[in-house]
N, C-alpha and C positions, 0 to 999 in steps of 0.2 A: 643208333644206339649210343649211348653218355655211359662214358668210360667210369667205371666204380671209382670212386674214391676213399682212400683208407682212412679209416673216421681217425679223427686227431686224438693223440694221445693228448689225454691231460697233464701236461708237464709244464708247472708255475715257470714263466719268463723269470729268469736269475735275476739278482740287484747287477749285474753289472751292465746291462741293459736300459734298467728303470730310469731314463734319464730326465724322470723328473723329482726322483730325488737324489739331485748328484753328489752326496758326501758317501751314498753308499754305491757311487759307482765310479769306474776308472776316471782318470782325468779326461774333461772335455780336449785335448790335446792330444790324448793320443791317437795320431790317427790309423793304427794298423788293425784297429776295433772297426770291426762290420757289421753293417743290418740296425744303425741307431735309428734311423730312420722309420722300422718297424712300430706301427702298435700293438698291443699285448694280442689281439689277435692274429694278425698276420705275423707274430714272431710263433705263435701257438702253431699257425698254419705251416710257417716253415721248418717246425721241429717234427710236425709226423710226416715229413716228406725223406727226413734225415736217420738214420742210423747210428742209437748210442752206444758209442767204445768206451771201455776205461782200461786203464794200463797200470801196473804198481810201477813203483820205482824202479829206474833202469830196463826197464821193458822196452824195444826195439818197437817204436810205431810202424816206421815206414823203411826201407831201405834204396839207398842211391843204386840205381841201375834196375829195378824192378816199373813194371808199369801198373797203373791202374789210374782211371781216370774219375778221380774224388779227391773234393776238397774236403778240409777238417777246420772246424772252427772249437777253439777250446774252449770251453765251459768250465772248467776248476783245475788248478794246478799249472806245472810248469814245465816248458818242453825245451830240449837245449839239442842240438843239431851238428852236422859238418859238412858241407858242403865238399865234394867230391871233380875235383876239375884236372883230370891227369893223375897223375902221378901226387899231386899236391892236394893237399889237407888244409881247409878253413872251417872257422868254427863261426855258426850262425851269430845271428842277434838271439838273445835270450827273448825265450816268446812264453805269455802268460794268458787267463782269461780274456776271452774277447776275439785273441788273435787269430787270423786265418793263416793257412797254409796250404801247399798243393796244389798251388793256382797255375803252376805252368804243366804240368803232365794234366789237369784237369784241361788245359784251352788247346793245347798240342798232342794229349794222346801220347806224347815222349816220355821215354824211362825217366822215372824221378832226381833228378840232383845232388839229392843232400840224402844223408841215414839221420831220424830222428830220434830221442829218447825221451821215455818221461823223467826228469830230473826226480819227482815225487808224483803221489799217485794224482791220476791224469785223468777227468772224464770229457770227453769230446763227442762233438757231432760230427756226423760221416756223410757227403751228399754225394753219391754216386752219381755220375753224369747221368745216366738214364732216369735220378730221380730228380736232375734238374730239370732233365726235359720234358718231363711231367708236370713239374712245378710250373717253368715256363708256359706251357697249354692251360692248363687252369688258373694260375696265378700271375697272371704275366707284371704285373705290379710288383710282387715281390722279386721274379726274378729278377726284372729291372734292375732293383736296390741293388742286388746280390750283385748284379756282371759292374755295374756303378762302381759299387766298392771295391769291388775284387780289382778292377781298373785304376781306382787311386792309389788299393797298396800297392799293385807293381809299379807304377808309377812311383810312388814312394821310394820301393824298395830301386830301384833304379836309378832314382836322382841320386842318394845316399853311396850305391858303389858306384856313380861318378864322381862325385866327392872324394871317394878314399884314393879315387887313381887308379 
């Protein structure tokens, strides 16, 4: 029996995606932007697998020491963080459209890190591990992209706190 699948919302891929018209999308440089690789279909495919959140200003996304295994990738607005290590207080990279987060309690199943906030009103996709793993069974090309990317930013995000010391 072939498992139902939940017909795709029609939700227009955003300009910061369109990367073929790049004035209206983030710089090709930044690389903490996931899923470019997508086409307008398979970004389509990967949005009805996702879960849409929005948050006003100052609204609590995520909190440090809570678990839940999903990532968020923001679609509009701005989210500003702190990272929670002891006793001691850091304040994230400021993160805007494009950007992912959640990527280590998404691959560990571990209490989340950091407490997030929407700086300004905040809409996001939500991918629940169990609807990645869905995704992966029927899509396994997007997943692909997805674990790809999510692998350069930690990598990213890695190289950079060796950097700081």
């Amino acid at each position: 029996m072939q498992p139902s699948i939940r017909p795709p919302r029609h939700v227009a891929k955003p300009d910061l995606f369109n990367y073929e018209q790049p004035d209206s999308a983030l710089p090709q440089g930044d690389e903490s932007v996931i899923l470019r690789g997508l086409s307008n279909a398979e970004w389509e495919t990967f949005v009805s697998f996702a879960e849409p959140r929005r948050f006003a200003p100052g609204e609590r996304i995520v909190q440090a020491g809570e678990t839940g295994r999903a990532i968020y990738i923001i679609r509009a607005g701005h989210v500003r963080g702190e990272l929670a290590a002891g006793k001691k207080r850091a304040a994230t990279a400021p993160m805007g459209p494009g950007t992912v987060f959640g990527e280590l309690a998404f691959f560990d199943g571990k209490p989340r890190s950091a407490t997030l906030w929407a700086d300004d009103a905040v809409d996001l996709l939500c991918l629940p591990f169990a609807a990645f793993e869905r995704l992966a069974a029927w899509h396994p090309r997007i997943a692909r992209e997805l674990l790809l990317d999510l692998g350069r930013v930690l990598s990213q995000r890695l190289r950079r706190a060796e950097a700081k010391g």
